[in-house]
N, CA, C and O atoms as CSV, one atom per row, in Angstrom:
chain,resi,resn,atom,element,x,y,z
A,1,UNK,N,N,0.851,-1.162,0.000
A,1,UNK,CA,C,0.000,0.000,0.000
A,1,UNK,C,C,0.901,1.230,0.000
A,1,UNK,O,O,1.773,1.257,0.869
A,2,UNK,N,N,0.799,2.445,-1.012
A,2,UNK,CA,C,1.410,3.748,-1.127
A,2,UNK,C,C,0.405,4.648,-0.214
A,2,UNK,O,O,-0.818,4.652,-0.351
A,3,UNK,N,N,0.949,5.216,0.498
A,3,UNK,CA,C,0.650,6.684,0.863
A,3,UNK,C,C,1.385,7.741,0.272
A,3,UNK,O,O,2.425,8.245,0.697
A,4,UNK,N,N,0.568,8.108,-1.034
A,4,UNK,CA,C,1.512,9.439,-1.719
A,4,UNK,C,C,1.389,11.112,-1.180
A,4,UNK,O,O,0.698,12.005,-1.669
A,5,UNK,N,N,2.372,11.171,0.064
A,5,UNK,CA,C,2.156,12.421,0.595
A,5,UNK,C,C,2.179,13.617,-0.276
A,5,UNK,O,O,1.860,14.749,0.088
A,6,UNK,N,N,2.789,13.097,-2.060
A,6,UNK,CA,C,2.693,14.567,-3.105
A,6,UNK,C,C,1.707,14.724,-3.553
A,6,UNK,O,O,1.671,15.765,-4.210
A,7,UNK,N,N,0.659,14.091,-3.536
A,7,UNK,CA,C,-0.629,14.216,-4.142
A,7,UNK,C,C,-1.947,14.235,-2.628
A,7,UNK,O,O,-2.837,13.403,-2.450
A,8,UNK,N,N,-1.704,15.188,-1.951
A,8,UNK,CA,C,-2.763,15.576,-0.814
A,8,UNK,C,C,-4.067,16.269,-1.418
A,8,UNK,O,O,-5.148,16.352,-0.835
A,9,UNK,N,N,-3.724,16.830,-2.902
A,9,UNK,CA,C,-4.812,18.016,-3.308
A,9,UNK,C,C,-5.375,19.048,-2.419
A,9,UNK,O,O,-6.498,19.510,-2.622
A,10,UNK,N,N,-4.297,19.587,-1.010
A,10,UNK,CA,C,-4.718,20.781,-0.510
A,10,UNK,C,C,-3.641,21.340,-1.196
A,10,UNK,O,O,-2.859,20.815,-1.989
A,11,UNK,N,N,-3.743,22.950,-0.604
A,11,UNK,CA,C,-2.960,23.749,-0.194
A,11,UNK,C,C,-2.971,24.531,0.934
A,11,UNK,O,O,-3.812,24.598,1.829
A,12,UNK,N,N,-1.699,25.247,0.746
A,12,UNK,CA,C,-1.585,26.048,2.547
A,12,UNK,C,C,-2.459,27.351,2.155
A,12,UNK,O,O,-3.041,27.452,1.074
A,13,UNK,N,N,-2.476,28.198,3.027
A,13,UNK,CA,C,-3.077,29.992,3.178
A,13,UNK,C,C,-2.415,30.745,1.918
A,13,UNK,O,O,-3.082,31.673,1.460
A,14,UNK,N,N,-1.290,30.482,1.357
A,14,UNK,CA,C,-1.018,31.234,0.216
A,14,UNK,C,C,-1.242,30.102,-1.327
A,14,UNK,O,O,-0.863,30.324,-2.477
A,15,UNK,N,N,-1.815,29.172,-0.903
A,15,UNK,CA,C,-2.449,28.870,-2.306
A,15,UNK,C,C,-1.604,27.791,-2.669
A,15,UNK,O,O,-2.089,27.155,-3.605
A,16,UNK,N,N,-0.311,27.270,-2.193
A,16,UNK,CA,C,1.058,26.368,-2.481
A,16,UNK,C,C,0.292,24.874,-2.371
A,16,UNK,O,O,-0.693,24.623,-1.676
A,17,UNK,N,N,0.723,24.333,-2.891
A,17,UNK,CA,C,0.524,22.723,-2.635
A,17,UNK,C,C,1.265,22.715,-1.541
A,17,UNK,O,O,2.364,23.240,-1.362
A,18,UNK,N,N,0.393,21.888,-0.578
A,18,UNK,CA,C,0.995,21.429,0.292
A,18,UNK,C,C,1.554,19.631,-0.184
A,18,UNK,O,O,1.024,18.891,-1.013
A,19,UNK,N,N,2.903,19.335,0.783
A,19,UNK,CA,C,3.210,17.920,0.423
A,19,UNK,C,C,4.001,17.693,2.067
A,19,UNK,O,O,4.523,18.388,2.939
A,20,UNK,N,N,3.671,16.188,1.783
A,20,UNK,CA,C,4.296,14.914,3.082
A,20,UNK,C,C,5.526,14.343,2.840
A,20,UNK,O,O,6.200,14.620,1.847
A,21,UNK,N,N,5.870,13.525,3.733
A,21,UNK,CA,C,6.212,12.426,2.839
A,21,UNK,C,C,5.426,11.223,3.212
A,21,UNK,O,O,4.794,10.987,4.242
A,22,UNK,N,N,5.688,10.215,1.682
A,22,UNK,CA,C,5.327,9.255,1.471
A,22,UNK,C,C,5.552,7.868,1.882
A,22,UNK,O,O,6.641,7.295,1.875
A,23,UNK,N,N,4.332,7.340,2.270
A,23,UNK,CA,C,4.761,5.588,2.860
A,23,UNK,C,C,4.298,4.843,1.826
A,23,UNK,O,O,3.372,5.016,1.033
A,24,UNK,N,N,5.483,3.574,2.038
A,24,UNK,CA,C,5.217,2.368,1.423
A,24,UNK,C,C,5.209,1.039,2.364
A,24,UNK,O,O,6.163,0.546,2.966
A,25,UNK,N,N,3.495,0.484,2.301
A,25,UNK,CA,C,3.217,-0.425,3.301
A,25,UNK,C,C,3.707,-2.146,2.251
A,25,UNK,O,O,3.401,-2.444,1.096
A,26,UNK,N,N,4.498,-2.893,3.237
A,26,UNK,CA,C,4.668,-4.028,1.983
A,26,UNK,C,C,4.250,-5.434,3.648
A,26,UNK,O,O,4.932,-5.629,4.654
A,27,UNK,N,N,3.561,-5.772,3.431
A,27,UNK,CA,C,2.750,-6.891,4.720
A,27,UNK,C,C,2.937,-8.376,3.505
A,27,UNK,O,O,2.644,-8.336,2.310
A,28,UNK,N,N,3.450,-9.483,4.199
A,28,UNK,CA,C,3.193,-10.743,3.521
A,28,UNK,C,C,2.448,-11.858,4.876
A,28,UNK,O,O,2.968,-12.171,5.947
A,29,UNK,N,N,1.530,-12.126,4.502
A,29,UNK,CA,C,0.745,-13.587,5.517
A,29,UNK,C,C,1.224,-14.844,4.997
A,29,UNK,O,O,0.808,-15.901,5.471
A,30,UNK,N,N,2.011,-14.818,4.121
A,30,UNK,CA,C,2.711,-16.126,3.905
A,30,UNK,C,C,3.708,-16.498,5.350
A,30,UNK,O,O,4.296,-15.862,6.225
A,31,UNK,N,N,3.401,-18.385,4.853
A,31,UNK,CA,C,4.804,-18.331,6.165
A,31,UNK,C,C,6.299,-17.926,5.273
A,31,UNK,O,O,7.206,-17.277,5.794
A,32,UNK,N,N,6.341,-18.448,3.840
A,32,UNK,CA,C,7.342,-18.080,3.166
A,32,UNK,C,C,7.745,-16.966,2.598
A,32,UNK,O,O,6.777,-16.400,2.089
A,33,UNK,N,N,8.924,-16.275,2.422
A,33,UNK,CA,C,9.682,-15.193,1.695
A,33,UNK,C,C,8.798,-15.038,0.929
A,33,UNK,O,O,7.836,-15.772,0.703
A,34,UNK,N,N,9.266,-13.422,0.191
A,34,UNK,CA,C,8.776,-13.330,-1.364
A,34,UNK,C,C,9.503,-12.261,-1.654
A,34,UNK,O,O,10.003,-11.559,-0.775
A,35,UNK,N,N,9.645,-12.014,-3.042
A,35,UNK,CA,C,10.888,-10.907,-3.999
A,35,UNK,C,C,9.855,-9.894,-4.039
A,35,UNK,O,O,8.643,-10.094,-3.967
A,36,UNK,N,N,10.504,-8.694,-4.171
A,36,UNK,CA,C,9.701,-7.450,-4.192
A,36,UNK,C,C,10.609,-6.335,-4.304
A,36,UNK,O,O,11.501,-5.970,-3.538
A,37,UNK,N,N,10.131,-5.769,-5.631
A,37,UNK,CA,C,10.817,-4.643,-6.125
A,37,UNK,C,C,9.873,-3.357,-5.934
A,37,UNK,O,O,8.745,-3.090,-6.347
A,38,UNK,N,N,10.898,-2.602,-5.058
A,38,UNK,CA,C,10.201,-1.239,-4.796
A,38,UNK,C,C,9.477,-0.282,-5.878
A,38,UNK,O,O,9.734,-0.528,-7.056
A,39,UNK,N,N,8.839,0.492,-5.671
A,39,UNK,CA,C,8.470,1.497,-6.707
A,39,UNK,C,C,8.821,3.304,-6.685
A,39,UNK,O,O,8.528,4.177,-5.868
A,40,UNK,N,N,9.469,3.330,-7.806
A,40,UNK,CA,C,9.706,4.678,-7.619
A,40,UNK,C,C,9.689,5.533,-6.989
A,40,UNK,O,O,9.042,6.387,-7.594
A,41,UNK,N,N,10.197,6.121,-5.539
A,41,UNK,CA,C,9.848,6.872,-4.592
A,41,UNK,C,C,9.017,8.042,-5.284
A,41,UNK,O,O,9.543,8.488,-6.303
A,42,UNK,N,N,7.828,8.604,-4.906
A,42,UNK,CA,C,6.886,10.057,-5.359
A,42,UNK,C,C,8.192,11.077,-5.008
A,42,UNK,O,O,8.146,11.983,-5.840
A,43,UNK,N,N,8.973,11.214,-4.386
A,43,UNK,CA,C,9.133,12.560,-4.195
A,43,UNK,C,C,10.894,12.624,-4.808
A,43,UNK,O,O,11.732,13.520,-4.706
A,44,UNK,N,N,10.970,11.074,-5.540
A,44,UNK,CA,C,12.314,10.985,-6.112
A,44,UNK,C,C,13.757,10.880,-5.331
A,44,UNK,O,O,14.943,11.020,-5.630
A,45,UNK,N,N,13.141,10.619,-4.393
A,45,UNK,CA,C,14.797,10.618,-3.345
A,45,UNK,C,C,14.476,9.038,-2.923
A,45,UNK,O,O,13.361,8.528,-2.823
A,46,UNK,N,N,15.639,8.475,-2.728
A,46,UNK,CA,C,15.526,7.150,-1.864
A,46,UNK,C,C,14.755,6.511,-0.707
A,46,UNK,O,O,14.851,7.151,0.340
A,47,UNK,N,N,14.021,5.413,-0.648
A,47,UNK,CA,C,13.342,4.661,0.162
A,47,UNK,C,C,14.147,4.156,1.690
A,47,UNK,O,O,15.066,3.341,1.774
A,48,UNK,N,N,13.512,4.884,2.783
A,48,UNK,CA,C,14.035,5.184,3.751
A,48,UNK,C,C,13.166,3.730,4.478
A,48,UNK,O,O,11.971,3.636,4.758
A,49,UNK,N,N,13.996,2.962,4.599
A,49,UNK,CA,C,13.361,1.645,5.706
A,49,UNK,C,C,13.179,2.072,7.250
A,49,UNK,O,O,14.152,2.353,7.949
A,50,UNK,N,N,11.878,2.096,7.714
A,50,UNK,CA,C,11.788,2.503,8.794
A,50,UNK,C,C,11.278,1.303,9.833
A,50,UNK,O,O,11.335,1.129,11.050
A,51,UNK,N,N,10.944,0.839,9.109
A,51,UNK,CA,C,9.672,-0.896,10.045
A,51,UNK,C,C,10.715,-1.967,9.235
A,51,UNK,O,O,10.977,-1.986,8.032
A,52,UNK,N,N,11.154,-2.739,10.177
A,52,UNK,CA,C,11.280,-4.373,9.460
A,52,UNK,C,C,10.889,-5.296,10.893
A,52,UNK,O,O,11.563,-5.542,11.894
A,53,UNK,N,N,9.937,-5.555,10.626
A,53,UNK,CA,C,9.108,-6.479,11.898
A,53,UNK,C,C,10.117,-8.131,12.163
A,53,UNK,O,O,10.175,-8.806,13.191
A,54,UNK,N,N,10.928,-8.421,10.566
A,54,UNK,CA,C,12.202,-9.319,10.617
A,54,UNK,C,C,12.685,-10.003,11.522
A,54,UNK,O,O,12.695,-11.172,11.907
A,55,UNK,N,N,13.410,-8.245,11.994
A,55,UNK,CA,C,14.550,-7.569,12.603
A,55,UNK,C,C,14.137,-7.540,13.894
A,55,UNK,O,O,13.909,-6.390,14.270
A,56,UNK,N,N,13.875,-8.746,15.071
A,56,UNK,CA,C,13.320,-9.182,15.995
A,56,UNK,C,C,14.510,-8.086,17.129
A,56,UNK,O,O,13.942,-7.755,18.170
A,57,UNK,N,N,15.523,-7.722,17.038
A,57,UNK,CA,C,16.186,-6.945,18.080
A,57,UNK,C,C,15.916,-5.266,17.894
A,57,UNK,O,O,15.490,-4.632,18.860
A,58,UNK,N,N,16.165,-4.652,16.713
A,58,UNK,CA,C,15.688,-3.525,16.275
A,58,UNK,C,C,15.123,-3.028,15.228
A,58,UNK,O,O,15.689,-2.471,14.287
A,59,UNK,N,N,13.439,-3.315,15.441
A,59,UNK,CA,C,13.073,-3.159,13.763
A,59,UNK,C,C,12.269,-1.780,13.582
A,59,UNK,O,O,11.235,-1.582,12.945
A,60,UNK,N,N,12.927,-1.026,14.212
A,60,UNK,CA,C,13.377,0.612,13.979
A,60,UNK,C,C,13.988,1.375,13.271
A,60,UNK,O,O,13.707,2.463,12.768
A,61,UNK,N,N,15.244,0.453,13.252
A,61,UNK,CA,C,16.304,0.773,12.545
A,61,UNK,C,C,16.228,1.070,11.262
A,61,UNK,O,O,16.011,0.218,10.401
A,62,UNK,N,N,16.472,2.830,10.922
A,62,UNK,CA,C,16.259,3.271,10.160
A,62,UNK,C,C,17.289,3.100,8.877
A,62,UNK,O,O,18.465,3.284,9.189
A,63,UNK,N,N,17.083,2.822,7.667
A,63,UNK,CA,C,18.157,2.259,6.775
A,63,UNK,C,C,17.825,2.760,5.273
A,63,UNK,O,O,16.663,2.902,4.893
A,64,UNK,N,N,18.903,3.005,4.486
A,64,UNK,CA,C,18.704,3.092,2.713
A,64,UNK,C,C,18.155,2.122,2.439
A,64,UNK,O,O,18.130,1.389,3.428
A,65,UNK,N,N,17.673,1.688,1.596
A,65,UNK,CA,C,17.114,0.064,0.802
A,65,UNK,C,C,17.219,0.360,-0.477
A,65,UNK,O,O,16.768,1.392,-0.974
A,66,UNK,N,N,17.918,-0.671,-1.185
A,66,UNK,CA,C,18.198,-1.024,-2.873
A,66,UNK,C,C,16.732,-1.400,-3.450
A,66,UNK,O,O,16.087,-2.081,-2.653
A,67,UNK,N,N,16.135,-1.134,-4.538
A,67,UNK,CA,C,15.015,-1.439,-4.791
A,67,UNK,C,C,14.685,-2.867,-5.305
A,67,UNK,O,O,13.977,-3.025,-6.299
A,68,UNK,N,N,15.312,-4.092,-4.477
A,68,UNK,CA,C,14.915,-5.192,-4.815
A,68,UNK,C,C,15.057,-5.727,-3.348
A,68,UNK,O,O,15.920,-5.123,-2.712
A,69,UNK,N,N,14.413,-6.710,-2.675
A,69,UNK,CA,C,14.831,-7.362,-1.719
A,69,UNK,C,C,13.664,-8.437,-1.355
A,69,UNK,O,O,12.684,-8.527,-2.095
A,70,UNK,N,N,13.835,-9.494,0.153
A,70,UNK,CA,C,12.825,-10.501,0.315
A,70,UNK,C,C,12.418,-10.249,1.593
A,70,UNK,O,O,12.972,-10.081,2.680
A,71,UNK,N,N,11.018,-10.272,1.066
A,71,UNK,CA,C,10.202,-9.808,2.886
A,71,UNK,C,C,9.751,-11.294,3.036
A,71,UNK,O,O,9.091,-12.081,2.358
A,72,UNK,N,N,10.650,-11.334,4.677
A,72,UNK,CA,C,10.395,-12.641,5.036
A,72,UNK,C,C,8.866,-13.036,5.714
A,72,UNK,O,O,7.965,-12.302,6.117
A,73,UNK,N,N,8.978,-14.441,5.658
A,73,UNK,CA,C,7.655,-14.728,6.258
A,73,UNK,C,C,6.698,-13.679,7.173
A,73,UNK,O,O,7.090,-12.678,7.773
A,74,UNK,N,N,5.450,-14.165,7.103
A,74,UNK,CA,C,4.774,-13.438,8.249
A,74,UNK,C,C,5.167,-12.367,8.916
A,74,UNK,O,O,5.156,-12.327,10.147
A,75,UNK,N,N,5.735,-10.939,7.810
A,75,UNK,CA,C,6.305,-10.002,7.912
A,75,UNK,C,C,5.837,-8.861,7.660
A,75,UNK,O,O,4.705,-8.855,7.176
A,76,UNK,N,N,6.474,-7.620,7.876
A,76,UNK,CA,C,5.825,-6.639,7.586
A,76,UNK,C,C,7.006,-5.431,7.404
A,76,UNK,O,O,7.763,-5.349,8.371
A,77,UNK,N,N,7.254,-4.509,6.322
A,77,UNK,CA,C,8.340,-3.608,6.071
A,77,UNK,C,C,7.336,-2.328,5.961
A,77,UNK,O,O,6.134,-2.453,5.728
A,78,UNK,N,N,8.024,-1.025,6.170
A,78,UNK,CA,C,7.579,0.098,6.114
A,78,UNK,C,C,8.945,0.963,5.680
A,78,UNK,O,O,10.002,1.081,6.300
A,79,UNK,N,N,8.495,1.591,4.242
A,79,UNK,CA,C,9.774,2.268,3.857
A,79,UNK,C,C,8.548,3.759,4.128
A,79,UNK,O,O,7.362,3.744,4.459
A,80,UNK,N,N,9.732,5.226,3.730
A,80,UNK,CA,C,9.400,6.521,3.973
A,80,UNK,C,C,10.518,7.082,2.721
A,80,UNK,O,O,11.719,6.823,2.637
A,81,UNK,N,N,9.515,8.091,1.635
A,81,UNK,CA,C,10.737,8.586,1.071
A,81,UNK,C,C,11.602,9.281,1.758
A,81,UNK,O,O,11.239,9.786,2.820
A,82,UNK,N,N,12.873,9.442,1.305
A,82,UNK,CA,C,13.943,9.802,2.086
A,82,UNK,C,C,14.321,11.315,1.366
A,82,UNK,O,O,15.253,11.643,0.631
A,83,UNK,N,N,12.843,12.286,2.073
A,83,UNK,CA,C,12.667,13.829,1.776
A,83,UNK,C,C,13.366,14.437,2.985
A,83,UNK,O,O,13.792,15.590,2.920
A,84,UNK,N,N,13.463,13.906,3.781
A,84,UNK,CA,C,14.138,14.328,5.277
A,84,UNK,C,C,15.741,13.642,5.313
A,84,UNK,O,O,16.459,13.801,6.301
């Protein structure tokens, strides 16, 4: 699931588009892996890994990510474009 924070369709008091940034929800209910290639960050800067549910000691840990990788079983990843 995308949350495209560039496409809000407000704006602020002087009329500007307002913008976020953007999440990318990637959840698997399999017990097994699966390949998954990211999609184009909206705001064009790199996919900021913020959730890897994995990562049973720190899945906080905020990280770059290459746009290919395997979300393991019964998992759940949360990237953020990397506008910040």
């Amino acid at each position: 699931m995308l949350l495209n924070g560039q496409t809000l369709g407000i704006v602020d008091e002087e009329g500007n588009p307002v913008k976020d940034d953007s999440f990318l929800y990637l959840v698997n209910a399999s017990a097994d892996g699966v390949e998954f290639t990211l999609p184009e960050p909206p705001a064009k800067t790199p996919w900021i890994q913020v959730l890897d549910t994995q990562n049973i000691e720190d899945p906080f840990q905020p990280c770059e990510f290459s746009d290919k990788g395997i979300l393991g079983g019964r998992c759940m990843r949360v990237f953020r474009d990397g506008n910040k």
